[in-house]
C-alpha positions as CSV (number, residue, x, y, z in Angstrom):
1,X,-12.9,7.6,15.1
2,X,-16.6,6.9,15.7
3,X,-16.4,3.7,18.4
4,X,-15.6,4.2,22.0
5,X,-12.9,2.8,24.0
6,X,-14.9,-0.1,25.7
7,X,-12.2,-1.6,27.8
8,X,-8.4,-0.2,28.4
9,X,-5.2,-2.3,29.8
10,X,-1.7,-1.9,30.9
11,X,1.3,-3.5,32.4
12,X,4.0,-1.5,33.3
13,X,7.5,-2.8,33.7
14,X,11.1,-1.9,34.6
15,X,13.6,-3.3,31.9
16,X,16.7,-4.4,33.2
17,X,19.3,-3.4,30.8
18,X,21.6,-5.8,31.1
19,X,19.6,-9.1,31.6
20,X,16.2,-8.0,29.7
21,X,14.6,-9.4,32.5
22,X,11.1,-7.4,33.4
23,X,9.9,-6.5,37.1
24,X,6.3,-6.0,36.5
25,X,5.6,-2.4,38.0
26,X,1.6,-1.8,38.2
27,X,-1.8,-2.9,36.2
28,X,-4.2,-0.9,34.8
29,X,-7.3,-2.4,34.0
30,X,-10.8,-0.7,33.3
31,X,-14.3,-1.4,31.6
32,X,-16.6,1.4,30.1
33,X,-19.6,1.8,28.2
34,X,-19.8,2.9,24.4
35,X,-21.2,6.9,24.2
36,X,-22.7,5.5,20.8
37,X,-25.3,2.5,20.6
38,X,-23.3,-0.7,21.3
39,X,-22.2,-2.2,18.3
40,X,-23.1,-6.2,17.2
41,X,-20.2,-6.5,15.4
42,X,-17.7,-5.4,18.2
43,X,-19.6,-7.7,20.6
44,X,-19.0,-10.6,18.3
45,X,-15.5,-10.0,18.8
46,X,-15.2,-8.4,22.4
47,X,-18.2,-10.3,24.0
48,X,-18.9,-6.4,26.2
49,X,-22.3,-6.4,25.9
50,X,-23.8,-4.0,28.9
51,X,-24.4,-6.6,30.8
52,X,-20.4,-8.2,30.8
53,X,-19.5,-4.6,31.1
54,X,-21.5,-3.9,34.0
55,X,-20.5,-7.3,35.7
56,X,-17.0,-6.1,35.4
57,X,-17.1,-2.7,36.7
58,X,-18.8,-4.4,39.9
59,X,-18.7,-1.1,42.7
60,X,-16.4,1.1,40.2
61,X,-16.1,4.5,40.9
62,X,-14.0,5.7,38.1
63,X,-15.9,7.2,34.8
64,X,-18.3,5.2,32.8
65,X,-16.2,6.7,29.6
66,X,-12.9,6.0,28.7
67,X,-12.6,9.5,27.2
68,X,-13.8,11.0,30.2
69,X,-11.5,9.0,32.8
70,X,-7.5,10.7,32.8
71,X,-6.2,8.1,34.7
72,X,-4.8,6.0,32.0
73,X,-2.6,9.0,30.8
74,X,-1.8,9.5,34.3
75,X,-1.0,6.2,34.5
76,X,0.9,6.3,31.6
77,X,3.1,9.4,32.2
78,X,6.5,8.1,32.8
79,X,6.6,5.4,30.4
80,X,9.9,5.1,27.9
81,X,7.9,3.1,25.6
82,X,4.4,1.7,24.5
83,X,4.7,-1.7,23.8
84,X,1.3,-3.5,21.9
85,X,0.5,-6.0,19.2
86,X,-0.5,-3.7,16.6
87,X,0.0,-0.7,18.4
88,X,-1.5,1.7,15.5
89,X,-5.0,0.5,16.1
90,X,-5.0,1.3,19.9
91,X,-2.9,4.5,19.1
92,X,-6.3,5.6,17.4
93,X,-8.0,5.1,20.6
94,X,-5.4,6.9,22.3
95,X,-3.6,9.7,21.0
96,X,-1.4,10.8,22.9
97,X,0.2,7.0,22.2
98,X,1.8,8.2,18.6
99,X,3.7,11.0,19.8
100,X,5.5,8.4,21.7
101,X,8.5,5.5,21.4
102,X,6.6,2.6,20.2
103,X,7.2,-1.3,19.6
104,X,4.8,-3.4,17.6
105,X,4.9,-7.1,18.3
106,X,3.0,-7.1,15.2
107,X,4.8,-5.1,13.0
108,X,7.9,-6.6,14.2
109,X,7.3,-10.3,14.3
110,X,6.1,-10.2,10.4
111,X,8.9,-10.6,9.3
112,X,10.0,-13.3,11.3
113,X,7.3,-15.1,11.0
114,X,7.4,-15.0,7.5
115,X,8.0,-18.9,7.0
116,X,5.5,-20.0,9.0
117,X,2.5,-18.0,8.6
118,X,2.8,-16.9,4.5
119,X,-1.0,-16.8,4.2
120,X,-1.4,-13.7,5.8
121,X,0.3,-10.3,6.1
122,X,0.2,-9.8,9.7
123,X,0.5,-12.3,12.3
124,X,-2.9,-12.4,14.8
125,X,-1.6,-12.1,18.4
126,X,-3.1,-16.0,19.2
127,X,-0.3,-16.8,15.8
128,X,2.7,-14.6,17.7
129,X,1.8,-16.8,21.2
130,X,2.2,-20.0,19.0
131,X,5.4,-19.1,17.4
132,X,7.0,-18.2,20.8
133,X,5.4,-21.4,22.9
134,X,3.1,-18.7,24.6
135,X,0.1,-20.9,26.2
136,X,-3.3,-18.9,25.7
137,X,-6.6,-19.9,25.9
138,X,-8.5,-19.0,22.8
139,X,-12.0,-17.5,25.1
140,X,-9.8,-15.1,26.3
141,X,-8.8,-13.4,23.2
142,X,-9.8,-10.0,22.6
143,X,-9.7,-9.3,26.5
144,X,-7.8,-6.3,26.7
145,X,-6.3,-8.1,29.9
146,X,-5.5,-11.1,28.7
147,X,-4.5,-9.4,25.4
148,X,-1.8,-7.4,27.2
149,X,-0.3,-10.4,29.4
150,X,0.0,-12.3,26.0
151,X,2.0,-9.4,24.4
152,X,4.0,-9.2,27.3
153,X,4.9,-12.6,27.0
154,X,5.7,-12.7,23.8
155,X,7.4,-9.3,24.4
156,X,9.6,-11.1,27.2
157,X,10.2,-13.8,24.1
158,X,11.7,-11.8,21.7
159,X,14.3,-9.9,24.3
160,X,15.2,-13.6,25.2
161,X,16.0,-14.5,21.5
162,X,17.9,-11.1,20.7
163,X,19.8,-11.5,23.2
164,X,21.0,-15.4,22.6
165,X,21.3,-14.1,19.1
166,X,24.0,-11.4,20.4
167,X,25.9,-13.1,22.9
């Protein structure tokens, strides 16, 4: 792809198999600048301009590019599965993502969702935290962060229902 990775975040959790209840593990959460010229129309979205992005990487000491930091797959190295709302985007962004177990909140919720948001094929992230009573505040959308908490929220969600629906 020709855009950089200009902010990367992760919760990692240990699934209890018998409730579905998650114990949040560790957090991984990093800024970095674009190798190419930074890009108006990703600001609109992402508000990193180098300024935010500076601001946010305060004293760090890891590299300024994602493709140049390993930590993430280090981080990443004994997770089961990859869990995102529409997780073949950020797979593009990070490889070594498809050659695992994935879940799509995305994906999965389309379907049911169907009824309540016809007008669109996919449901947005901020339409997922609606349908599953998930406050979020809309300024944060688009923070990888705060993007990732609300996944794993609705995440949480949908183990709740399946397993109401199976008892």
């Amino acid at each position: 792809n020709n855009y950089s990775v200009l902010s990367c975040s992760a919760i990692k959790y240990e699934i209890n198999p018998i409730t579905y209840e998650l114990r949040e593990l560790d957090r991984f959460n990093r800024y970095y600048y674009p190798v190419e010229e930074f890009d108006p129309s990703a600001i609109f979205v992402n508000g990193l301009t180098k300024k935010v992005i500076k601001k946010k990487r305060d004293t760090a000491t890891y590299p300024e590019h994602f493709q140049m930091d390993s930590d993430f797959k280090a981080f990443c190295s004994d997770t089961k599965r990859f869990i995102a709302h529409n997780i073949s985007f950020d797979s593009r962004f990070v490889p070594f993502i498809k050659k695992q177990r994935q879940f799509c909140t995305m994906m999965t919720n389309t379907d049911i969702m169907a009824d309540y948001f016809i007008q669109r094929k996919w449901p947005k992230l901020s339409e997922a935290a609606s349908y599953y009573g998930i406050p979020f505040k809309k300024s944060a959308l688009h923070d990888s962060l705060a993007d990732t908490e609300i996944t794993s929220k609705i995440f949480i969600e949908m183990l709740k229902r399946a397993r109401v629906g199976n008892t």
